[in-house]
N, C-alpha and C positions, 0 to 999 in steps of 0.2 A: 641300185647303183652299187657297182662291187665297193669292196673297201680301198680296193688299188688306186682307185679314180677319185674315191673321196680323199687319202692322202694325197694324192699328186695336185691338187685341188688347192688342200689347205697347203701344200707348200708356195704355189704358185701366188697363192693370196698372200702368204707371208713376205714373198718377194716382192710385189709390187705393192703391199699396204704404205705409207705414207708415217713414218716415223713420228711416235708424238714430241711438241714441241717439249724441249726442256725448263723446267718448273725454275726458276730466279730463286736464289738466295735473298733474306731482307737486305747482306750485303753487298747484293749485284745492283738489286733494286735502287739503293742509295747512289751505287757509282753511277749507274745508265742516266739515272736522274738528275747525276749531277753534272755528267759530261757537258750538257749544255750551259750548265752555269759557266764551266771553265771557259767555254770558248767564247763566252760573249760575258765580260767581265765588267765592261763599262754598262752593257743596258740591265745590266742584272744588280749591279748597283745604283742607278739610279730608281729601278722599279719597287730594290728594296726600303732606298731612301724614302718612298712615300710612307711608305709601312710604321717606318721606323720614327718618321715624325706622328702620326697618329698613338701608338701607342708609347711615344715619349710625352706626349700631352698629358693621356690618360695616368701615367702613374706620376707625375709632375702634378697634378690638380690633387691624384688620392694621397701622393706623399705630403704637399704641402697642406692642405684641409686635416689629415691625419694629425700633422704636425702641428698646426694649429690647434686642434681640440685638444692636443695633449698638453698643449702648454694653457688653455682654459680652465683643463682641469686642475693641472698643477697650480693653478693661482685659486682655484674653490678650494682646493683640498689645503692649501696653507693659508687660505684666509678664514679658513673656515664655513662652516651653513649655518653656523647656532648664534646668528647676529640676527635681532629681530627690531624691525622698528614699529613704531607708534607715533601716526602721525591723524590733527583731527579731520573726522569727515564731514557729513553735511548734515546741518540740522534742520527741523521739520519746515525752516522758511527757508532750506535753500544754500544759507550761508554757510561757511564755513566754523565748527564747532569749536571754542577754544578749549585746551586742557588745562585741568587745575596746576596749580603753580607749586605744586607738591608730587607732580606726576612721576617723576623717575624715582623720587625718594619712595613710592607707593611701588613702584612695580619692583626695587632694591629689597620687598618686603620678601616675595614669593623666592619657596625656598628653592629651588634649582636654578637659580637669577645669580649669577658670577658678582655684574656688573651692571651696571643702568648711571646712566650720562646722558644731558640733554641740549639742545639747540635751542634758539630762539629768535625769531626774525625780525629784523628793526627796522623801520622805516626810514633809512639814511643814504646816502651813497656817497660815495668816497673816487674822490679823484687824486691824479700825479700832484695837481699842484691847485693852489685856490686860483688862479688867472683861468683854466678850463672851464668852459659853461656846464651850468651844474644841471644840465638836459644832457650831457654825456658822458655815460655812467660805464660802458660796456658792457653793459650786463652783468655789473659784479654784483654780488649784494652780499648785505653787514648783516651777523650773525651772532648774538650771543653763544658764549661756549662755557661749556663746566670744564673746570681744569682736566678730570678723567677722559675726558672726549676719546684723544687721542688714541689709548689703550685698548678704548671698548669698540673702538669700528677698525682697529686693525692699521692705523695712519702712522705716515715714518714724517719724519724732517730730512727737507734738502739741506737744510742751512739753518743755523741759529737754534733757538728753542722756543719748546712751547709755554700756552701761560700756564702761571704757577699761581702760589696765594701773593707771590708778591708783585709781579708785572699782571694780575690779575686785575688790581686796584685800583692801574691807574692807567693814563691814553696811552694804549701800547696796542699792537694789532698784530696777528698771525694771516699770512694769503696763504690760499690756495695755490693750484702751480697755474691754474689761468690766470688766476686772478694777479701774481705774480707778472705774467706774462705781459698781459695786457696795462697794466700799471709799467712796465719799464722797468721793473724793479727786481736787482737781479741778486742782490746782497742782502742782508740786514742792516741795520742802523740807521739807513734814512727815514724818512719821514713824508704819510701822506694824507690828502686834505681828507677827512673825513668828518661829514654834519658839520660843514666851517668850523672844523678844529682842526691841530694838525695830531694826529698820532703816529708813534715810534714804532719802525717795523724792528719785532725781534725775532720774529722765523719764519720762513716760507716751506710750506708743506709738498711733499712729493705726492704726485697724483694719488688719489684714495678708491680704488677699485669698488669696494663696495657701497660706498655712499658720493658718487662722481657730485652732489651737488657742493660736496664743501672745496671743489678743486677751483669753483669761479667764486670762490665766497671772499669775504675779510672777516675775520674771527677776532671779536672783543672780549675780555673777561668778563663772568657774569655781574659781578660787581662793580667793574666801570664801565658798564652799558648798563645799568641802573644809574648810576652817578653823573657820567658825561652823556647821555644820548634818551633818556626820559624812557629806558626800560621797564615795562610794566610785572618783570617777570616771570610771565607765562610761558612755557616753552611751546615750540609749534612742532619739534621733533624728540623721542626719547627713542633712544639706540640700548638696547641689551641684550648681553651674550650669557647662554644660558649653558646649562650640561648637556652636551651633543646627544643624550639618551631621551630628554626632555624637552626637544625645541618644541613639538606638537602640542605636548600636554602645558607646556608657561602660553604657546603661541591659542591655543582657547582662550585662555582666562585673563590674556594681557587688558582686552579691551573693559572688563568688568571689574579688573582691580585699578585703572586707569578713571575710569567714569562708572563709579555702580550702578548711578541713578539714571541713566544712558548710555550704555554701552555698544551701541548704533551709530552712537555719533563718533568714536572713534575707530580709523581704522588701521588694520594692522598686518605688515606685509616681511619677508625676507629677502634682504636684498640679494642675498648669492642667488636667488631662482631668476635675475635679469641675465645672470653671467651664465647659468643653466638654458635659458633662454635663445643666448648667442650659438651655445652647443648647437640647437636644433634648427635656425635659422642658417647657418655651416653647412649641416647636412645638404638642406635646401640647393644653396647654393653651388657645394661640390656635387649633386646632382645633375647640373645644366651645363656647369663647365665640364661635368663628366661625360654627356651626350656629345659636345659638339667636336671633344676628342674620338669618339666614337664614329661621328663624320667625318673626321680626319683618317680614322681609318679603313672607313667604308673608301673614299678617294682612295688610300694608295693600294684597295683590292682592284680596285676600278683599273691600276695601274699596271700589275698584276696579272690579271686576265688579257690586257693590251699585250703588254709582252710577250704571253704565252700563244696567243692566237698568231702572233709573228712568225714565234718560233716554228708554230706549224709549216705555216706558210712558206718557210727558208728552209724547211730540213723534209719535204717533199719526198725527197732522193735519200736519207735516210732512213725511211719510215719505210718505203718500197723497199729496200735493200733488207730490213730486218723482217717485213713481211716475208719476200721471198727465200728467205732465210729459216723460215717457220717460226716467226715467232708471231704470235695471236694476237689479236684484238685487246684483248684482255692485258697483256703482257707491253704493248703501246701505252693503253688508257693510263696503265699504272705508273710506266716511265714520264709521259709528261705530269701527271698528277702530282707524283712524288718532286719531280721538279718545281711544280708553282707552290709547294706545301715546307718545300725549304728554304725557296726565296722570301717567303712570306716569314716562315719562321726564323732566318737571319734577319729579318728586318725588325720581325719583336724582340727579339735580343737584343739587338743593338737600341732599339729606341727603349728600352727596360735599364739599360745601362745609363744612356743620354737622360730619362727620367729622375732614375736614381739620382744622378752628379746635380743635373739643375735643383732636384730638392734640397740636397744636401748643403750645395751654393747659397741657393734662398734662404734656409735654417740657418746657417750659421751666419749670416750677413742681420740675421733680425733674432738673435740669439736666444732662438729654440730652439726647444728638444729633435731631432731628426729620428721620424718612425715612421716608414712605411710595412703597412703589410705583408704577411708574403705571400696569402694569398691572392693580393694585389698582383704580386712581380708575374705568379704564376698565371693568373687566370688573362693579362694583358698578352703574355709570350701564348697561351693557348686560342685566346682571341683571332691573334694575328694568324696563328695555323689554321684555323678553322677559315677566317676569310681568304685565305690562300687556299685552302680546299675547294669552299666555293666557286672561286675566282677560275680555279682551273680546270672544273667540271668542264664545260661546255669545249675550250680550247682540246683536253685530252681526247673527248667525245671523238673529237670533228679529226683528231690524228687518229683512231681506234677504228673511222668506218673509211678510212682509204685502204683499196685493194692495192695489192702490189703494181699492178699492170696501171691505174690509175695515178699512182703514185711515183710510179718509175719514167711515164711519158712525160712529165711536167718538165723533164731536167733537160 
């Protein structure tokens, strides 16, 4: 073949080759993607709206859960961890062990011990008034108290005061705040039936975090619950706070400085580890509420994909027009893609925001700390992109394998 022919050849070819389509900007990409949103404005927000309540759930459950363990924490870390109690355990028949009547003054010995204060439990109950049957107790129960009590487990007053050496002495009583509650009793200075006597209320205690049993209790002085109520002096509870560097090394030996001669039969626990407890029990929880946010968002992909398949459906005559226009398979797939990938992702936006606000409402309405994540905010708004990707597979698919000629006869 001359060279004449193979020139005239390749010009000939150059003329009639078929021009390649033009490569899209990521900025053209956004606008073609998004043409469709503009024109259909009401279903694009309602599709988004599913979106946007799914992942307004999810960072609503991890903002308030978050916001809860931080306000958990902040009440360990101001009540402390280094409160230890000593309470008896079971001896060899079974029963319950008592502790000698010198036990706090015994564990006061050990030297990284701040503080040691004790309880004692009395066989009385205390009603509003003597006319009540004394079979209706509400579950308060009477409670020998060492004047220290209060100090060494961290406890405030609502009202009035605690006892001292001299309301110590004599028929005076401290409630709890149920106990408070449940008695009617909302003041100091009245007066209520305890062991058919009457005793003077001089303070009601604000609930006690660490030790919740003195919140349903009635707290008598040590020395007039020997005097008025046939105390034997034994305590059933010692509470002591020790040097935060030392809680493990006092929390060994509590029970052997306690009972030498059986040190089995008492036992000995921290109470902050129920509130450490709660921490992990939270997680739990904001785990479950966390999937069925997840379900909420799985629905509004579900909603998503609906819309997109429509959109194929109605723009038939556009999809033919830019096919025979040259633009590829490829260059379609991307356009609706990028479309169900923005809808999706305005709709974690916007429910990231809605989360935000409802945490914040709920925090401040029950006055805690407000923290969420942010890899929270982010990995929710990436969630929603990703199920909007999914969602729009198959819809882009099914625009990507229309031919133009197929595509252009449907109008």
């Amino acid at each position: 073949m001359s060279t004449a022919t193979k020139s005239r050849r390749a010009t000939e070819g150059s003329l009639y080759a078929l021009p390649k389509p033009a490569r899209l900007r990521p900025r053209d990409v956004l606008s073609v993607g998004l043409s469709g949103l503009r024109g259909r404005k009401l279903r694009a927000v309602l599709s988004a709206l599913g979106i946007a309540i799914g992942v307004a759930a999810m960072v609503a459950v991890v903002g308030i859960g978050t916001s809860s363990q931080a306000r958990l924490a902040n009440q360990i870390s101001a009540l402390g961890t280094n409160l230890l109690s000593v309470g008896p355990g079971q001896s060899f028949s079974g029963q319950d062990a008592p502790l000698p009547a010198d036990a706090d003054a015994m564990v006061e010995r050990i030297g990284p011990v701040k503080s040691a204060t004790a309880t004692g439990k009395i066989k009385a109950s205390v009603r509003r008034n003597d006319r009540i049957d004394a079979g209706i107790t509400g579950g308060i129960g009477v409670l020998a108290a060492r004047e220290d009590l209060l100090g060494t487990v961290g406890g405030k007053m609502r009202s009035g005061r605690f006892l001292d050496a001299a309301t110590g002495r004599y028929p005076t009583v401290v409630l709890g705040a149920t106990a408070a509650e449940r008695l009617a009793v909302e003041e100091p200075g009245g007066q209520v039936w305890l062991a058919d006597q009457w005793f003077t209320v001089v303070g009601i205690l604000d609930p006690v975090a660490l030790v919740p049993d003195l919140d349903a209790s009635a707290l008598v002085g040590w020395e007039a619950a020997s005097t008025y109520l046939g105390f034997d002096g034994r305590p059933t509870s010692v509470y002591t706070r020790t040097k935060e560097s030392a809680v493990e090394q006092v929390r060994d030996v509590l029970a052997r400085t306690v009972n030498p001669a059986h040190p089995n039969e008492v036992k000995v626990s921290r109470p902050s580890d129920a509130l450490a407890a709660q921490l992990a029990a939270k997680d739990t929880f904001n785990a479950l509420l966390l999937g069925l946010g997840a379900v909420a968002l799985l629905v509004g992909g579900v909603g998503v994909a609906n819309t997109m398949v429509i959109a194929v459906l109605e723009r038939r005559q556009e999809i033919g027009l830019r096919r025979a226009l040259g633009a590829h398979r490829g260059q379609i797939r991307t356009q609706f893609l990028t479309e169900a990938v923005t809808l999706a992702g305005l709709g974690g936006i916007a429910g990231a925001v809605l989360g935000g606000a409802a945490t914040y409402a709920y925090t401040s309405a029950k006055d805690w700390p407000f923290e969420i994540p942010g890899g929270a905010l982010a990995a929710a708004v990436g969630a929603s992109a990703v199920v909007g990707a999914i969602a729009g597979l198959y819809p882009a698919g099914r625009a990507a394998r229309l031919t133009p000629t197929e595509a252009l006869a449907t109008g």
